[in-house]
C-alpha positions in Angstrom: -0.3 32.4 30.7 -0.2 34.0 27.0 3.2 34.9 27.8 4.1 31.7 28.3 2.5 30.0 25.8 4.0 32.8 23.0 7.5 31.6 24.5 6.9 28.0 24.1 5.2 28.5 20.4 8.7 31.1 19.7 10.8 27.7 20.5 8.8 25.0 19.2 8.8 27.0 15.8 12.7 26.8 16.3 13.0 23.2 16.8 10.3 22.2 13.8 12.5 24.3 11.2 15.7 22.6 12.8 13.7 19.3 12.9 12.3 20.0 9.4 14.9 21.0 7.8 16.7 17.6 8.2 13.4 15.9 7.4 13.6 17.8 4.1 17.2 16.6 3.5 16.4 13.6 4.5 13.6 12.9 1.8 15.8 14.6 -0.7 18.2 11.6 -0.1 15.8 9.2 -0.3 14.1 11.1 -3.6 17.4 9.8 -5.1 17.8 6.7 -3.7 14.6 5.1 -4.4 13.3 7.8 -7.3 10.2 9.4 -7.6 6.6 8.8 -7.2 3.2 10.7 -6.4 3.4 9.5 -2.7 7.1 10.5 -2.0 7.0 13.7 -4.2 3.9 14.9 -2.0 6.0 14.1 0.7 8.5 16.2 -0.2 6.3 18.7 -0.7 4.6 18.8 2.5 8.0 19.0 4.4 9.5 21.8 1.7 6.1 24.0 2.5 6.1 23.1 6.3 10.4 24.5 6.4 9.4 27.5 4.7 6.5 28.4 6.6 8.3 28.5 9.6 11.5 30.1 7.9 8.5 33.2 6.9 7.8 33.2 10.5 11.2 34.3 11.2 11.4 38.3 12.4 13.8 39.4 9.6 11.9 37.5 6.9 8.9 39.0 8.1 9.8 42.2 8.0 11.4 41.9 4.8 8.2 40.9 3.0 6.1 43.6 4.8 8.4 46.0 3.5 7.1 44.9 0.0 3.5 44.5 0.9 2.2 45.0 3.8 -0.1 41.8 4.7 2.3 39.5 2.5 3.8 37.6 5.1 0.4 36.3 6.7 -0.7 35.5 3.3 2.6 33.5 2.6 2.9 31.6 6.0 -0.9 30.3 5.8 -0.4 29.6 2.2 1.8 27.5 2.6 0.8 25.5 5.7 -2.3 25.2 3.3 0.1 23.7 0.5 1.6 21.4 3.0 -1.9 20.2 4.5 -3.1 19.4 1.2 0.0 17.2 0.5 -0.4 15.3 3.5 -3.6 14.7 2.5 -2.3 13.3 -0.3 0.6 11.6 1.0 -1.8 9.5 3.8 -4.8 8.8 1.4 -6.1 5.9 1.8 -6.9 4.2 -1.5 -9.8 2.5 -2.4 -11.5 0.8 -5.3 -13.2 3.9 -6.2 -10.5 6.3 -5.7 -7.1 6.2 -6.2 -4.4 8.7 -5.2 -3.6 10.0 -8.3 -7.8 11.4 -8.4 -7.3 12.4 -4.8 -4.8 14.4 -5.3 -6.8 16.2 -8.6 -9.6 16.5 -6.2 -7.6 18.2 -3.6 -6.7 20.8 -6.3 -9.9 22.5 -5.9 -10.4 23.2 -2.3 -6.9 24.6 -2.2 -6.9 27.0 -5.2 -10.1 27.9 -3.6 -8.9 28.8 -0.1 -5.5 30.3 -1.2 -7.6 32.7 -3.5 -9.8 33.5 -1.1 -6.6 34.2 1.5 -4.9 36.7 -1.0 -8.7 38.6 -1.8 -9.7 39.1 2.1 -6.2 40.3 2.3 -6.5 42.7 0.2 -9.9 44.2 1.6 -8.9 43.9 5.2 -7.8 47.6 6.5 -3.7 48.1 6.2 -3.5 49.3 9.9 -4.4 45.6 11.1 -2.9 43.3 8.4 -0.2 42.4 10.5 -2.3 43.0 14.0 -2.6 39.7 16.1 -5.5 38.0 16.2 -7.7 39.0 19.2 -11.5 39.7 20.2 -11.3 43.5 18.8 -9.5 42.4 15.6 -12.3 40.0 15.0 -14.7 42.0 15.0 -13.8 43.2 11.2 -15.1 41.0 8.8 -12.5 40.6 6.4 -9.6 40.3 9.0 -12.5 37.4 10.4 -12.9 35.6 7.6 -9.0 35.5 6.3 -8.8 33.1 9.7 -12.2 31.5 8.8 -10.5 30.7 5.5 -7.5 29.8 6.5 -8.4 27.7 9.9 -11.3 26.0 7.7 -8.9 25.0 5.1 -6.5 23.8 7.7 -9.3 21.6 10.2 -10.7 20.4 7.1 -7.2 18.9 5.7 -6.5 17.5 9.7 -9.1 15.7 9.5 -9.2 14.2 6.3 -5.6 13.0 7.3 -6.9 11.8 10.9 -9.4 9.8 8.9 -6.5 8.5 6.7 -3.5 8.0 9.1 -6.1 6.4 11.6 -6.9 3.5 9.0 -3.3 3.0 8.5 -2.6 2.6 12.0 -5.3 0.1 12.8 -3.5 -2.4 10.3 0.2 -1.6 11.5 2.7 -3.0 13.9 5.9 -2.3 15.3 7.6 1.0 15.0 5.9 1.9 12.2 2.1 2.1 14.4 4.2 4.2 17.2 4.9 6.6 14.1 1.6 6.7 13.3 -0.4 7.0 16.7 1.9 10.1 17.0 0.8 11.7 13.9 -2.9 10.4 14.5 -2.3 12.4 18.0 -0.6 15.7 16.7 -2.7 15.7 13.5 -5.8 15.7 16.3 -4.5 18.0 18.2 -4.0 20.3 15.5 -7.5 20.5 13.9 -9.2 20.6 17.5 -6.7 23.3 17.9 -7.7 25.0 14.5 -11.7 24.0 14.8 -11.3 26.6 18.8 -9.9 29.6 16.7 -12.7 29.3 14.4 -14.9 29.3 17.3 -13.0 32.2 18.9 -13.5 34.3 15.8 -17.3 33.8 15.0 -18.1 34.6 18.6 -15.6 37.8 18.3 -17.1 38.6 15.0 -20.7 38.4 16.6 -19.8 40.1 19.8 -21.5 37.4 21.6 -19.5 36.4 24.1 -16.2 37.1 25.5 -14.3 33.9 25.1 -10.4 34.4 25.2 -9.7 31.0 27.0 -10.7 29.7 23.4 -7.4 31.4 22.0 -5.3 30.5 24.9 -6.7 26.7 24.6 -5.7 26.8 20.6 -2.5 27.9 20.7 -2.0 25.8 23.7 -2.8 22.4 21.7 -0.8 23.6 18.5 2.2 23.4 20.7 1.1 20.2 21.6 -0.2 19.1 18.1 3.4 20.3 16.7 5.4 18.6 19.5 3.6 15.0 18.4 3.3 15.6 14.6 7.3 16.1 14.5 7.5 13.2 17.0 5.0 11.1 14.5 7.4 12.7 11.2 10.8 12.1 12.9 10.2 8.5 14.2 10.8 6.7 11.2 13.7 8.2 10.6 15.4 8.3 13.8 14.4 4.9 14.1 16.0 3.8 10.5 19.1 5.5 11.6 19.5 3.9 15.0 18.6 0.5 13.3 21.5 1.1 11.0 24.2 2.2 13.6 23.2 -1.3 15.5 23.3 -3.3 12.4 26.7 -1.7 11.8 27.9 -2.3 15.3 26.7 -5.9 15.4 28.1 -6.4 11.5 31.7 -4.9 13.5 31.6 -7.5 16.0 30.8 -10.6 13.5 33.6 -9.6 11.2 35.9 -9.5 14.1 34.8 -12.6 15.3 35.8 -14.4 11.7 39.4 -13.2 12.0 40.6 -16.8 13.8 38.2 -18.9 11.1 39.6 -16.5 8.2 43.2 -16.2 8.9 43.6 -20.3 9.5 42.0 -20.7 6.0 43.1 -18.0 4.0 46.8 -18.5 4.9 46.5 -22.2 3.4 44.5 -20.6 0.7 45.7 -17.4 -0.1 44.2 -17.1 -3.6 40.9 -16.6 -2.3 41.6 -12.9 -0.6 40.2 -10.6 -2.8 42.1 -7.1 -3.3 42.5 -4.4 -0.3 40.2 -1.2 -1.4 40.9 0.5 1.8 38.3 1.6 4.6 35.1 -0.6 3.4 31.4 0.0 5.4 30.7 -3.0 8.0 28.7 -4.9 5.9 30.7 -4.7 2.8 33.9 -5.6 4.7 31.6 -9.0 6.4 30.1 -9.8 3.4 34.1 -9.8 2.2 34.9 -11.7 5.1 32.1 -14.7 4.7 32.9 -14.6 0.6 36.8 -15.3 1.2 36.4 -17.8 4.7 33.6 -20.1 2.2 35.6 -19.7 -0.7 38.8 -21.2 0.5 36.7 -23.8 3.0 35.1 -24.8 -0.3 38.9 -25.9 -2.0 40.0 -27.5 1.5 36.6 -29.4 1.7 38.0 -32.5 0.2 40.3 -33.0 3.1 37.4 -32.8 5.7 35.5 -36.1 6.5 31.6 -36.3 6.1 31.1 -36.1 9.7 32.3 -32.5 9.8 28.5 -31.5 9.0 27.2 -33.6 12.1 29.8 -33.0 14.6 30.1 -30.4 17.7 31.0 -27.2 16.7 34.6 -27.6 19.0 35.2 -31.1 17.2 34.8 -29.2 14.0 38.0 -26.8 14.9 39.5 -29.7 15.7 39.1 -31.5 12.3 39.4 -28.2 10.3 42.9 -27.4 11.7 44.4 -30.8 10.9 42.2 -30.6 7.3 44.0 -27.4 6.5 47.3 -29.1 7.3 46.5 -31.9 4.8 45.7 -29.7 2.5 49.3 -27.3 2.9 51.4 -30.8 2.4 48.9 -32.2 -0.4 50.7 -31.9 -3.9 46.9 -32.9 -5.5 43.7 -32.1 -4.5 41.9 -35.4 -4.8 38.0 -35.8 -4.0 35.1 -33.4 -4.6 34.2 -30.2 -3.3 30.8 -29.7 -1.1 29.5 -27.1 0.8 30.8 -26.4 4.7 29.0 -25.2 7.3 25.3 -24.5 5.6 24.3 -20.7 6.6 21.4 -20.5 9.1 19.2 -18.8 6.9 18.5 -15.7 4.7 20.7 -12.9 4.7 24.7 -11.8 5.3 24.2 -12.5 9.2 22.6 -15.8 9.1 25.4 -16.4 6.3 27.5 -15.8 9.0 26.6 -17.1 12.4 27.2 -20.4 11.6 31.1 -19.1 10.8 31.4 -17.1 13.9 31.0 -20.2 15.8 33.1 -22.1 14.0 35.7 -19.2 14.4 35.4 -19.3 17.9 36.0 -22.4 18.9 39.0 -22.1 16.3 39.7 -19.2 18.8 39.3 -21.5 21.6 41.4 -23.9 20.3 44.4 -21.9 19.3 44.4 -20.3 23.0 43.8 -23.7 24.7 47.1 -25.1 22.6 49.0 -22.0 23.8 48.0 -22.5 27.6 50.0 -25.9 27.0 
């Protein structure tokens, strides 16, 4: 069962750097898209600490710092999981009238500073020959290797919590995607500090020799895997859902534009002025937004040619009286009458700006191909 268990914690620890890593890149991007701020700087923090404690966790980094000082890699890796707890703490604050972010995070200063000294001094005292020893019912039994993991695990249940507390009150008032991101945290974050409250209890029942408990051990490391699995779940949501959101927005911008080619090649060829220069490759919603621009700019100067009952009529009528508008206006040597506005967008947005052109455009479509079947 241990065995096991050590196997699944090797490859979860693979796929959160992997996982983390892009997470980190990922708020980097946004760092500079949307600039800074106490919220997305903790943020960034918490993921930064969170990549490197697992990159410490690595054999060959391990070994590399133990050859230094031997001790130095435990201290490093719980330091900063510690680090990264107290951001999130910060990061899912909720405020209040009373408090405010910027106070929590001064308050947060304190129990940290606190806990990583006290890491780095029980280091120092435990014996050399088990600084790097795993954690087990004989280890425990020496106080200072004991209370290094009272430190550390107390530190780490204590910043769970306060972020169950805060996550929790987010997620009562969200909806959509963004309360699926959350009840995953809510659940890995729980997870975690149940998982961190059994070790404590393995070790002060070690430490007192009072009962022989090692199902504790295998039941914390057991919901760490689980608490990690939801956590980067909960972290990764957003993101993969932003990105999917965007590749469907793309593909769905793809298929409008193409749809506009009848409705924009009838107009533009009467009114060629209106095409604006050729940059080359352009995203799909710079090259729609392109596409509406030109199709209402040159229905705009044909306007005059179309009769009032354009607006009211069936979108197949409208093709109808388009195509013979745009032939008026080829053979017109003056443009007499004024301009209005054809076919009113739907609503708010490039793709309600469109729609009501896409349906205009295919019934032009449907026209053309009905004349050709003649």
């Amino acid at each position: 069962m241990v065995v096991g268990v050590t196997v699944s914690v090797g490859i979860i620890n693979t796929m959160a750097l992997v996982v983390f890593a892009i997470a980190l890149c990922w708020r980097l991007d946004q760092i500079r898209r949307n600039g800074w701020g106490l919220q997305p700087l903790a943020m960034t923090v918490a993921i930064a600490a969170l990549t490197l404690s697992f990159v410490v966790a690595d054999d060959s980094v391990t070994d590399a710092m133990e050859a230094a000082f031997t001790g130095a890699s435990r201290v490093v890796f719980y330091a900063l999981l510690a680090v990264a707890v107290a951001a999130l703490v910060v990061v899912f604050f909720f405020p209040g009238p009373e408090v405010s972010r910027e106070r929590r995070a001064g308050l947060e200063a304190l129990p940290l500073v606190v806990a990583l000294v006290g890491l780095q001094v029980t280091m120092l005292v435990i014996p050399v020959e088990i600084r790097t020893a795993s954690i087990s019912e004989w280890t425990a039994r020496n106080w200072s290797f004991a209370l290094f993991f009272l430190i550390a695990c107390g530190y780490l249940s204590y910043g769970f919590v306060a972020c169950v507390r805060s996550v929790y009150r987010f997620f009562q008032a969200a909806d959509g995607y963004l309360r699926t991101s959350l009840g995953l945290l809510v659940l890995g974050l729980g997870l975690l500090a149940v998982g961190s409250l059994a070790q404590i209890c393995f070790v002060l029942v070690s430490m007192g020799d009072l009962a022989r408990m090692p199902w504790l051990l295998t039941t914390s490391r057991i919901l760490t895997v689980l608490g990690v699995v939801a956590f980067l779940f909960g972290i990764s949501y957003p993101m993969v859902h932003s990105r999917i959101a965007a590749a469907m927005a793309n593909r769905r911008r793809r298929r409008m534009d193409t749809d506009l080619i009848p409705l924009w090649r009838l107009v533009t060829e009467a009114v060629p002025e209106v095409v604006l220069p050729n940059p080359g490759i352009l995203v799909p919603t710079t090259r729609l937004h392109r596409r509406v621009v030109e199709t209402r700019d040159a229905l705009t100067q044909i306007s005059p040619f179309l009769p009032r009952l354009f607006e009211y009529a069936d979108v197949d009528v409208q093709a109808r009286l388009l195509k013979r508008a745009v032939e008026e206006y080829r053979e017109a040597a003056e443009i007499k009458g004024a301009v209005w506005d054809v076919v009113p967008d739907d609503g708010a947005g490039l793709e309600a700006d469109a729609e009501p052109l896409r349906r205009l455009s295919q019934a032009v479509a449907a026209e053309e191909f009905g004349l050709a079947q003649r």
